[in-house]
C-alpha positions in Angstrom: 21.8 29.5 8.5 19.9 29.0 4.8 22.6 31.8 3.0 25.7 29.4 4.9 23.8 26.1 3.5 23.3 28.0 0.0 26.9 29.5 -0.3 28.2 25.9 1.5 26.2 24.3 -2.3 27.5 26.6 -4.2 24.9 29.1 -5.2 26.4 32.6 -5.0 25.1 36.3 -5.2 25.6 36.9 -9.1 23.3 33.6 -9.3 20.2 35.2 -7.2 20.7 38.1 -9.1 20.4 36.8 -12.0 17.8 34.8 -11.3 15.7 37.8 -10.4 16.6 39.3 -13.5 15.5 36.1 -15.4 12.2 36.6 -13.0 11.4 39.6 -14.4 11.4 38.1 -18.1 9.3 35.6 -17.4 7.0 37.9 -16.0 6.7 40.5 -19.2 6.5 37.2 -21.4 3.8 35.1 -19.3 1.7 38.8 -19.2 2.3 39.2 -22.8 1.5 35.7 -23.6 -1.7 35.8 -21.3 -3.5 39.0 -23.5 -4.2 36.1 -26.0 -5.9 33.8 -23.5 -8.2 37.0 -22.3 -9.3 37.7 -25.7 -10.7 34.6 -25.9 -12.6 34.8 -23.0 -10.8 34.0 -20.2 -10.4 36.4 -17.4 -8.0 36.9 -15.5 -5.0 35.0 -17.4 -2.3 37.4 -16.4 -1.8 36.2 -12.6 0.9 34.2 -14.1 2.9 36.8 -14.6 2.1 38.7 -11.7 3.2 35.6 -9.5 6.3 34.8 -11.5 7.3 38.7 -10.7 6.9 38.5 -7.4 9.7 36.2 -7.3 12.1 38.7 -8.3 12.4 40.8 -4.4 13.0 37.3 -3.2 15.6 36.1 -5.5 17.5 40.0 -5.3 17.1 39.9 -1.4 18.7 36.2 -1.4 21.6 38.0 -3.8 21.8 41.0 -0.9 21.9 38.2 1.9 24.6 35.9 -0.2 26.8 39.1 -1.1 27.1 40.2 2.2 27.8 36.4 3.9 30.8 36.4 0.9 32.2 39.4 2.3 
């Protein structure tokens, strides 16, 4: 029911893809950007990036989900 109401607006697999891929980037640059923050003296700054990477299994599972439903 969600993949027919997000093929139905027009999102398709090559989208979630790369959206997971753009996930992924986010996630090295928030981690890389965050070992600035911790030298200051802030602990802990990279759970950024950890959260923004866990997107990417949802967004390449979506892609799996769409691909399939366009077959």
């Amino acid at each position: 029911m969600i993949v027919k109401r997000l093929h139905e607006s027009g999102i398709r697999a090559e989208h979630a893809y790369a959206a997971g891929f753009v996930s992924i980037g986010m996630s090295v640059i928030t981690w890389c950007a965050s070992l600035s923050v911790e030298k200051k003296g802030e602990e802990r700054a990279d759970r950024l990036g950890i959260f923004v990477g866990e997107w990417a299994p949802t967004f390449f599972a979506l892609g799996l989900a769409l691909s399939t439903y366009e077959k």
